[in-house]
C-alpha positions as CSV (number, residue, x, y, z in Angstrom):
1,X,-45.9,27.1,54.2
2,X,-44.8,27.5,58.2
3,X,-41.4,28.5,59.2
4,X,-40.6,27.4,62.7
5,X,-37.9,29.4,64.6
6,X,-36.1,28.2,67.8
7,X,-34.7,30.3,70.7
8,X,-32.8,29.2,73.8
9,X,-32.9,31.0,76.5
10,X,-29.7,29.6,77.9
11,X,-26.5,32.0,78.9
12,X,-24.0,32.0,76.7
13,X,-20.5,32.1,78.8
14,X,-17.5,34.1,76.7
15,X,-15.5,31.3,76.8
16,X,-17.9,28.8,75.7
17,X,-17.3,27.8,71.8
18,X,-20.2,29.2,70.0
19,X,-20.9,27.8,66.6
20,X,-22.9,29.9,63.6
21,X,-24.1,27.4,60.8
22,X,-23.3,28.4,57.5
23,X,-24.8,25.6,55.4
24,X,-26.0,26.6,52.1
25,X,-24.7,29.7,51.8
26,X,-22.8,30.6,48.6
27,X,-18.7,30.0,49.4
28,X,-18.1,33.7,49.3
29,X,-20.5,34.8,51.7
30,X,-19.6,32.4,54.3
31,X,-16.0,33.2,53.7
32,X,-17.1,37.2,54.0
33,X,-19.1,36.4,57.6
34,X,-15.5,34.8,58.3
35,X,-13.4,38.2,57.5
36,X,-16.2,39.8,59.7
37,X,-16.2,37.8,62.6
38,X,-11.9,38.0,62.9
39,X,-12.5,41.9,62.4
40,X,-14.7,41.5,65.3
41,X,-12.6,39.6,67.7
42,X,-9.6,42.3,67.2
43,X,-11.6,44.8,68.0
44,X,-13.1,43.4,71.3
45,X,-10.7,41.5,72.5
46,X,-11.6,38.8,74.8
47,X,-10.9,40.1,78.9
48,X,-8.4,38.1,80.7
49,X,-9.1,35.0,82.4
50,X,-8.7,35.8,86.2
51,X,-9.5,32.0,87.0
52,X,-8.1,31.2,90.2
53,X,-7.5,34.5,92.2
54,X,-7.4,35.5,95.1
55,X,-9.3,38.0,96.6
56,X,-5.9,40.1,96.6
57,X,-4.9,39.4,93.7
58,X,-8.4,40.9,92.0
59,X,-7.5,44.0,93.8
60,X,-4.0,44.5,92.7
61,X,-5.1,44.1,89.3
62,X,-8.6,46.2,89.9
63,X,-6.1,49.2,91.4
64,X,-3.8,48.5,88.8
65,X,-6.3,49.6,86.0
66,X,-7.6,52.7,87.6
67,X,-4.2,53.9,88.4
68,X,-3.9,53.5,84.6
69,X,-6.8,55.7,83.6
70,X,-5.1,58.2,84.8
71,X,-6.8,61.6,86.1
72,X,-9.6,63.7,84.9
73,X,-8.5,67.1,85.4
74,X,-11.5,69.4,86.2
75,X,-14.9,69.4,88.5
76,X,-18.5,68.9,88.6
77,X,-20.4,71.6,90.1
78,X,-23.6,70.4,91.3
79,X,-24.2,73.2,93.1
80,X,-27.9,74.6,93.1
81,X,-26.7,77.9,91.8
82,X,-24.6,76.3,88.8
83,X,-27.7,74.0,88.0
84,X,-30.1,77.0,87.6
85,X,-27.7,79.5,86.1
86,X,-29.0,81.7,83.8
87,X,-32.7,81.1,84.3
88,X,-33.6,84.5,85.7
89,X,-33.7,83.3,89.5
């Protein structure tokens, strides 16, 4: 008995419609891989469609999300002294 398995190596595009074949599979399992994949989708919503910007636009909206991060209060010492601190130099 052989069991043949095929791959594409194509991209797959978020907004291209990917479908999962659930033929055979007992009613409740399918309708559990259902439940999973709309769990899924809320939790990783798909990112906006910035179709048709300009190159302005993208920049308004990439400052737009930093300014909403908001700031990290504190530093990064990198200094040679911090690195090696406390190794008996």
């Amino acid at each position: 008995m052989s069991a043949e398995t095929a791959t594409h190596a194509e991209p797959s595009s978020v907004d291209a419609p990917q479908v999962l074949d659930l033929t055979g599979l007992p009613a409740p399992v399918a309708e559990g891989l259902r439940t999973i994949v709309a769990s899924l989708r809320q939790q990783h919503p798909a990112p906006p469609k910035p179709a048709g910007e300009t190159a302005e636009q993208w920049i308004a909206r990439l400052n737009a999300f930093v300014a909403s991060q908001g700031v990290r209060v504190g530093g990064i010492r990198d200094d040679r002294e911090s690195i090696y601190e406390g190794r008996g130099e």
